[in-house]
N, C-alpha and C positions, 0 to 999 in steps of 0.2 A: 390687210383689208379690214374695213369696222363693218359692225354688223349693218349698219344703214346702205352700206352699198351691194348687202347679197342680190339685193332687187334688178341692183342693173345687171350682176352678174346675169340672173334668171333671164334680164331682158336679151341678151347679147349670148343666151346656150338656150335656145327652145326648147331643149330635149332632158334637163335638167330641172330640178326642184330641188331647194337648200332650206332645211332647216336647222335650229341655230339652238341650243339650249346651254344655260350660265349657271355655273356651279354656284352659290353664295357659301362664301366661305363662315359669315356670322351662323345664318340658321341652318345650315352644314343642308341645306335643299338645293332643287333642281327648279328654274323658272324658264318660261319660254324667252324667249330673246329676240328671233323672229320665226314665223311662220309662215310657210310659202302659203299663197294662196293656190298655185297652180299642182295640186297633186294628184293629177291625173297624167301628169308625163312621164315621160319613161324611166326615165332615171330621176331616183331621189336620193339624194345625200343629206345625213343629219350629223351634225356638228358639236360637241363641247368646248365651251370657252373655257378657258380655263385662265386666271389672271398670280400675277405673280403678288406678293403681301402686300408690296407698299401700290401695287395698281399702274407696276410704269413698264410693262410688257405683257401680253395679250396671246394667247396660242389655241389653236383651233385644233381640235382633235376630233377624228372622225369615229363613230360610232360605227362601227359592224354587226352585231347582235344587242 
């Protein structure tokens, strides 16, 4: 899944909110990626991207604490 489609996911789980943050590996920081607009629902999930060196695989790890 790319991050332009977490929206539909949100539209298609009403009871979910997904947020999305991407590691950059040049300035070794964290940027948002996407931001739910809906975070008043009940369940929210937030996500690291994480990409492999040369950018040709993609992995979404989820955030606990």
């Amino acid at each position: 899944m790319e991050t332009k489609q977490v929206s539909k996911f949100e539209d298609q789980n009403p009871t979910i909110s997904v947020n999305v943050l991407y590691f950059e590996r040049d300035t070794k920081d964290f940027t948002v990626e996407y931001k739910s607009p809906h975070f008043t629902r009940k369940h929210q999930v937030n996500l690291l991207l994480l990409d492999e060196e040369d950018y040709s695989k993609r992995h979404y790890v989820r955030i606990t604490s």
